[in-house]
N, C-alpha and C positions, 0 to 999 in steps of 0.2 A: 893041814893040806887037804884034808878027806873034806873038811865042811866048806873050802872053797870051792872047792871041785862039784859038792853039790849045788850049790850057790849057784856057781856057772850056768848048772844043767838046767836051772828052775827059769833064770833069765832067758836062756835061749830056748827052751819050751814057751814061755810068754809072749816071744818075740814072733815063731813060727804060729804059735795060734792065731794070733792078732795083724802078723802080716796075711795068713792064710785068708783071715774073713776080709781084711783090705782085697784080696785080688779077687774073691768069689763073688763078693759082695755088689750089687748094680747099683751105677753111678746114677744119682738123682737129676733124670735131664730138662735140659733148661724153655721155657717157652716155644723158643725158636725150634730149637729138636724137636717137641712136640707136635709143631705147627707142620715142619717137614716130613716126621715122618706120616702126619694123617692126610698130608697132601699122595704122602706115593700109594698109602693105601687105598683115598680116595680119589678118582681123576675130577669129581665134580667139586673137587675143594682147593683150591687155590690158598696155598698159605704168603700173607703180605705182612713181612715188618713192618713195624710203626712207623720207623723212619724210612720209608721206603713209598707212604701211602700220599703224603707231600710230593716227592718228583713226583708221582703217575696222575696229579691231578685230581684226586678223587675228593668227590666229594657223596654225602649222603641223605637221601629222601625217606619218610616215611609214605606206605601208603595208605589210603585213604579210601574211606568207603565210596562209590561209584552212586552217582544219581541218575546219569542219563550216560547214551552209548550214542555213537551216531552209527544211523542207518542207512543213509542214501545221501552221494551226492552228484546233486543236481544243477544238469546247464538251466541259467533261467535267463529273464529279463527285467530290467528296473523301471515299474512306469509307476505316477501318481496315480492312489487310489480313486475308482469312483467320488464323485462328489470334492474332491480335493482341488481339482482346476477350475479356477471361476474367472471368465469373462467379465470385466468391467466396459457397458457400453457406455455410450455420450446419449443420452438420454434424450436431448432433443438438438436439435440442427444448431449452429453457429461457426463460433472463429473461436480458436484457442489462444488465448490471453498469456497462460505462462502454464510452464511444466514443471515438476518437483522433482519425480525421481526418473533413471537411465532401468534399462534393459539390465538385468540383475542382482538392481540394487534389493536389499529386505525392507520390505515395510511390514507395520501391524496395523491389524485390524480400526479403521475407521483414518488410517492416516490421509491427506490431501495427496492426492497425483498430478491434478491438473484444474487450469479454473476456464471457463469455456465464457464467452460472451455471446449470449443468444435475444435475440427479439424475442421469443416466445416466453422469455423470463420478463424482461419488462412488460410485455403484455399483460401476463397472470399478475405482477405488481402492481399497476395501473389498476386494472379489475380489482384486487385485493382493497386498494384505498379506497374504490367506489363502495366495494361493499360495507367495510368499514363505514364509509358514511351514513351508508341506508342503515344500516345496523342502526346507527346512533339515533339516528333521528324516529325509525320503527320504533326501538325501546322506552323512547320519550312519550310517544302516540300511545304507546299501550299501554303506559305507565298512567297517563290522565285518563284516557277513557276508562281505565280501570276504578279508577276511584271515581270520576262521574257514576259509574253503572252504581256502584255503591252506592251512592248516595242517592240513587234513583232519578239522577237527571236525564241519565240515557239509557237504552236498549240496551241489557245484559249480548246482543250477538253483534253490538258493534263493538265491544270490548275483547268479544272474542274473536273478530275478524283484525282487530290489532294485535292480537298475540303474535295469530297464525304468520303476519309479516314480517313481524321480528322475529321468528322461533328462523324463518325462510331465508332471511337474512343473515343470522348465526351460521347457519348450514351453508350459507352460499362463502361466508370469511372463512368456516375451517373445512372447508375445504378446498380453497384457493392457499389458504394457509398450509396444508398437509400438502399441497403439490411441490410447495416451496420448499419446505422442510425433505422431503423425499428426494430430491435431484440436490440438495443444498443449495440453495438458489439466493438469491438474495434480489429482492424488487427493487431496489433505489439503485444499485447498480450494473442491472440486467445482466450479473453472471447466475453460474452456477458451478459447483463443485463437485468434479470426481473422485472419489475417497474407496479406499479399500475396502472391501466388506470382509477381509478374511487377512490374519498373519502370514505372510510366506515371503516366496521371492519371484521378482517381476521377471516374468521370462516370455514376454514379450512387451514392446512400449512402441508403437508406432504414431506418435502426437508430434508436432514441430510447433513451436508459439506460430500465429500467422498464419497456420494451415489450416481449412475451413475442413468440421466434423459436419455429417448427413443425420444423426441419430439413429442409423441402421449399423453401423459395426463397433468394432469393439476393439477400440486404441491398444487395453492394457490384459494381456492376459499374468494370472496369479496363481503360483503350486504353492498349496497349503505347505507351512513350516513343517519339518520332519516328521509326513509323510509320506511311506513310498508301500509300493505293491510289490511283491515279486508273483513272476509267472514261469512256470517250471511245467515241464512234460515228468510225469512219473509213469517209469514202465510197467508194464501190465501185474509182474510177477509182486512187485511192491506196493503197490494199488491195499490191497487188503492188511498189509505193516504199517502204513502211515495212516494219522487220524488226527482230523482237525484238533487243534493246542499242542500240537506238538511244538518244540524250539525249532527254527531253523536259524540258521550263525552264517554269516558273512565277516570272516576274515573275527575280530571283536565286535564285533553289533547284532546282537541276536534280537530274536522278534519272535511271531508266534503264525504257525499257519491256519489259516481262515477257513479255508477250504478245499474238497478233494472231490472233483471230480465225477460224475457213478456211472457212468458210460465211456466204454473205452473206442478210440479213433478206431477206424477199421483200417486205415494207411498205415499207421506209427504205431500201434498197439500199446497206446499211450493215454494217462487223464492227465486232465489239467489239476496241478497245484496251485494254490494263490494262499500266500502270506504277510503278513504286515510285516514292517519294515521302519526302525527310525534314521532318522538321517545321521550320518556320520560321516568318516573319510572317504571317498569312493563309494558311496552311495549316491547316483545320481542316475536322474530319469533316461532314458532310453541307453543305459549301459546293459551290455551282455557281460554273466558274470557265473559262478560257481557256488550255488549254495548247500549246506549240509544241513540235514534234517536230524534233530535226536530223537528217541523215543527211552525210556526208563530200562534202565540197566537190572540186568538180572540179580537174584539174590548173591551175596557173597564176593560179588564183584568190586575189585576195588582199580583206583584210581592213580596212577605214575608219572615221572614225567618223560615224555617221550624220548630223550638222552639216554634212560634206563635201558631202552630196551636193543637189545641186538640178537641179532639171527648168526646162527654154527648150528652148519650143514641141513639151511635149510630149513630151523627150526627157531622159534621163539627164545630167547634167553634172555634174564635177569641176573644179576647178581648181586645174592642177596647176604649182608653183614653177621659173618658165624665167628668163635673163636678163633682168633691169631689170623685171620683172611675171613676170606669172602667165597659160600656157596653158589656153584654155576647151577639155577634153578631153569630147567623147562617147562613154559610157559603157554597159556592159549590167549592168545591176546586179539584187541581189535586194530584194526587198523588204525596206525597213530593219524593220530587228526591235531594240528596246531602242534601247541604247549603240551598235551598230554595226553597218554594212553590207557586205554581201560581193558586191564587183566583181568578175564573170566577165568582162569584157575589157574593154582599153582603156586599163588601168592595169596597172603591173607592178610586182613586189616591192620596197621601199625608194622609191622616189618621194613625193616628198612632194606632200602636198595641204594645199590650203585648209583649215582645221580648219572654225576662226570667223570671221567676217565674211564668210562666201559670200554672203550677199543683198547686199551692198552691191560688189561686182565683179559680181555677177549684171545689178544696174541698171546698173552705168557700162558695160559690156561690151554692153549692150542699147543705150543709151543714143548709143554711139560710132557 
């Protein structure tokens, strides 16, 4: 009886030890507690279950080191650059025979526009076969007296006085010849042909078959293929920020600027920008438009896409991928431009951010 009795007393001492350290003892907490409780410790930490990160839409970006920042953007104008519009005249007076291409159509360089019938083409043709002839018959004369003087039957200076008529003759075919060839002309059928001298598109054509040309105007005008200018006012204060090769960007088409101005308007307190420009969508001559200039981004700066980023109370916010959620980081950013924004501090190269679903951690993160 005594050694059950202590028997008893060894189990229920075992039992109070061992439940004792069960109650004292902290329970080892799981993720989510984790996450919870560093969210109430921390207001800039947002904790978001896994299954929870699906509904909110999110998705995630690394960023990316910054090349360029934009710096100004600029009302401008789209016109074709110097040397870019070229005048096709009718070269000399006739009747237009037939047309090729319409008011807007593309042509390239050397294509046919129009074929003209002019008298002054058969003329230079007519002339062309006369000289030919003398040609032939000079070359003959010079050919024998050349070989008489040789053989000392005749005067070496009438040999030479046959040369001089055939050399005068040659001279007088190429270049009766070179006139034909210049206008495209053709002598047997008193036309001639107006042809592109440059790729682009006809933006103007005023020919009709049957309408008679003067050889003073200029039926077809031509804007070189995807070239354009822009023309921009840069204000006074940014005058000294911008510098010829910088990018400027229209909507996706970026180009490079040419030059800047070194005298400022004394009305507008303004210089003139001018940039080149290729052609794209809405790139077209006499539109008014809105361009942005970059210039090279500061050191450390990186690169997001502009969905990242959201403003509480006023200030720049990220949110950037920490354990069990997502740190709310304050940020100096530039003004988002298109597709993406460029963080000057706050953020550092490779870190991921919140792509999409930032307004929705934006509210819970307010909300907490």
């Amino acid at each position: 009886m005594g050694r059950n009795t202590v028997l008893l007393s060894s189990v229920a001492l075992l039992a109070i030890t061992f439940g004792g350290w069960w109650v004292v003892s902290p329970a080892t907490p799981s993720p989510d507690n984790q996450a919870a409780e560093k969210s109430a410790a921390n207001p800039d930490f947002l904790a978001v279950a896994d299954d929870k990160v699906r509904l909110l839409g999110i998705t995630l970006a690394a960023a990316t080191p910054a090349s360029e920042v934009a710096l100004a953007q600029l009302p401008a104008t789209i016109s074709p650059p110097p040397n870019a519009r070229v005048a096709v005249a009718a070269t000399l007076p006739g009747t237009v025979q037939r047309t090729f291409v319409n008011e807007g159509d593309m042509v390239r360089a050397g294509q046919p526009l129009a074929v003209v019938i002019s008298r002054d083409i058969l003329t230079i043709g007519a002339d062309l076969s006369r000289a030919n002839a003398r040609l032939g018959v000079s070359q003959a004369s010079a050919a024998r007296l050349s070989k008489l003087s040789r053989e000392g039957i005749i005067a070496a200076a009438r040999a030479d006085e046959a040369q001089a008529i055939a050399a005068e003759a040659r001279v007088d075919v190429a270049e009766k010849s070179r006139i034909l060839r210049m206008v495209g002309g053709s002598g047997s059928t008193g036309t001639y042909t107006l042809t592109a001298p440059i790729s682009g598109r006809v933006t103007h054509a005023d020919l009709v078959a049957g309408n008679p040309v003067d050889g003073m105007n200029a039926p077809f005008v031509i804007d070189a293929e995807g070239k354009y200018e822009v023309i921009a006012q840069v204000p006074e204060n940014l005058v000294g920020k911008l510098q010829p090769g910088m990018t400027v960007r229209l909507g996706d088409i970026s180009g490079k600027v040419t030059s800047i101005g070194s005298t400022i308007d004394p009305a507008s307190r303004s210089a003139t920008l001018k940039a080149s420009l290729p052609a794209g969508p809405g790139v077209l001559a006499g539109r008014n438009a809105t361009v942005t200039v970059f210039g090279p981004a500061p050191a450390k700066a990186v690169v997001v896409p502009s969905s990242a980023l959201a403003s509480i109370d006023g200030r720049d916010v990220v949110f950037v991928v920490a354990k069990g959620g997502y740190d709310r980081r304050f940020v100096k950013a530039a003004t988002a431009n298109g597709k993406s924004v460029v963080i000057f501090e706050g953020l550092g190269a490779g870190e991921r951010v919140v792509a999409s679903g930032t307004s929705a951690l934006k509210a819970l993160i307010l909300a907490q």
